[in-house]
C-alpha positions as CSV (number, residue, x, y, z in Angstrom):
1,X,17.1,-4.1,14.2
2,X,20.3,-5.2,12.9
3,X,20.9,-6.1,9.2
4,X,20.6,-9.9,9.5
5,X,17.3,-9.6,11.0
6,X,15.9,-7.5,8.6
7,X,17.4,-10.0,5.7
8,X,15.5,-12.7,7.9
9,X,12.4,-10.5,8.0
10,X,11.8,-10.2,4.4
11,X,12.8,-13.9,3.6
12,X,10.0,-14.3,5.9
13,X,7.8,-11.9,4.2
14,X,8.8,-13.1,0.6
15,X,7.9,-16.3,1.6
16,X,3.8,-14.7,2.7
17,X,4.1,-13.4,-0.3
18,X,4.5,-16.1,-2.6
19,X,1.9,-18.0,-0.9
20,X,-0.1,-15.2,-1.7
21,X,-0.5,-13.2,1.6
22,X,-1.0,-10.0,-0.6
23,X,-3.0,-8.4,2.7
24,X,-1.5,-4.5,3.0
25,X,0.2,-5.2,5.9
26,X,2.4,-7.4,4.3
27,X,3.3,-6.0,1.5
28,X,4.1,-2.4,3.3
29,X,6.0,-4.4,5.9
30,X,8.4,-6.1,3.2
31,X,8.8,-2.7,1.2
32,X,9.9,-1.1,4.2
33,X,11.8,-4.1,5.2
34,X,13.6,-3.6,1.3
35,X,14.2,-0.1,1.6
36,X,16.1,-0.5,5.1
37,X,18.3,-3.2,3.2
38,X,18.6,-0.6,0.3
39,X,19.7,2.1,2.6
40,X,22.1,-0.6,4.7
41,X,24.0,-1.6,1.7
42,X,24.4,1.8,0.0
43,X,25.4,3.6,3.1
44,X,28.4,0.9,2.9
45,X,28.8,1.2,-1.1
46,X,27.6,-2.1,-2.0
47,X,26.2,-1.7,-5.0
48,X,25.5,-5.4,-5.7
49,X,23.5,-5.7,-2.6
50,X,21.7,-2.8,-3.0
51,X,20.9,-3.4,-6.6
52,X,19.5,-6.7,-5.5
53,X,17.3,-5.5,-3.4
54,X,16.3,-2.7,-5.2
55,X,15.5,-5.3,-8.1
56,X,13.5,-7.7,-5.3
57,X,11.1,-3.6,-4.6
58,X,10.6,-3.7,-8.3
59,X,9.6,-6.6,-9.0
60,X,7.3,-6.9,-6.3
61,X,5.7,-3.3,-7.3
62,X,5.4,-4.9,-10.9
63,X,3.4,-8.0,-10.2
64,X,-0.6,-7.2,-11.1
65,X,-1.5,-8.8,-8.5
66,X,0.4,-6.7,-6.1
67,X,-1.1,-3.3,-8.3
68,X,-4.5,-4.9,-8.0
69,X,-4.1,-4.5,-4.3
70,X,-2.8,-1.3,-4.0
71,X,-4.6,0.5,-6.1
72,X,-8.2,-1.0,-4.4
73,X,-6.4,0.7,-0.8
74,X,-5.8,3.9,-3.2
75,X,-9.6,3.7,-4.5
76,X,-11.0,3.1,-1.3
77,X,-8.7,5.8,0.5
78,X,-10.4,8.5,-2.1
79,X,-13.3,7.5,-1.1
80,X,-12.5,8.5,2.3
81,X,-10.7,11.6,1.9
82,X,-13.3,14.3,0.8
83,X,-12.3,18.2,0.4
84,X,-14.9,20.4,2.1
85,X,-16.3,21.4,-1.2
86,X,-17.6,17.3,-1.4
87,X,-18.9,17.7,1.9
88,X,-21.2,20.6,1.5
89,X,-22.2,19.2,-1.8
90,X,-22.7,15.7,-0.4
91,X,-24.8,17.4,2.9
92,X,-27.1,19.5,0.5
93,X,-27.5,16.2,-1.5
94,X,-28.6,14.5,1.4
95,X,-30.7,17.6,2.8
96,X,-32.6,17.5,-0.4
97,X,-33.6,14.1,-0.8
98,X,-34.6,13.7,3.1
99,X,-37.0,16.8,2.8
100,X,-38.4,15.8,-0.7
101,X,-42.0,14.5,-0.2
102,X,-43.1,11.1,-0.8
103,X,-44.7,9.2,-3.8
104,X,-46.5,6.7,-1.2
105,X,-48.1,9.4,0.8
């Protein structure tokens, strides 16, 4: 992908993005699409360019909205990830409760 794409990429994106397309997909796309433009420019020196779009990253990171997103993928991705001492603890949990006899009976 050659540099003009990419700047029509995240005009593109920018654009989701202020209609409030705040899915993950989205917003990973158009920092990835920023840090290629980032990379671009500073490989050739150009320090305004890559200023701006390191300012456009920021400023995106910054909105709460934006935060409020990313940190409910970073809540629910804990959720996901348990460390084997959670699992055994989480098994005897559920061991215990499934061989605990019944009020009813």
């Amino acid at each position: 992908m050659d540099i003009e794409q990419i700047l029509d990429h995240i005009l593109d994106y920018e654009e989701e993005v202020a209609n409030y397309d705040l899915s993950i997909s989205t917003l990973q796309t158009l920092v990835t699409l920023y840090q290629k433009a980032i990379e671009y420019y500073s490989a050739l020196d150009n320090l305004s360019q890559t200023s701006e779009f390191l300012g456009r990253m920021q400023t995106l990171m910054a909105r709460e909205d934006v935060q409020t997103v990313l940190s409910s993928i970073e809540e629910e991705s804990k959720c996901l990830v348990l460390t084997p001492k959670q699992k055994r603890s989480s098994r005897r949990r559920s061991l215990i409760t499934s061989t605990e006899p019944s009020l009813s009976s």
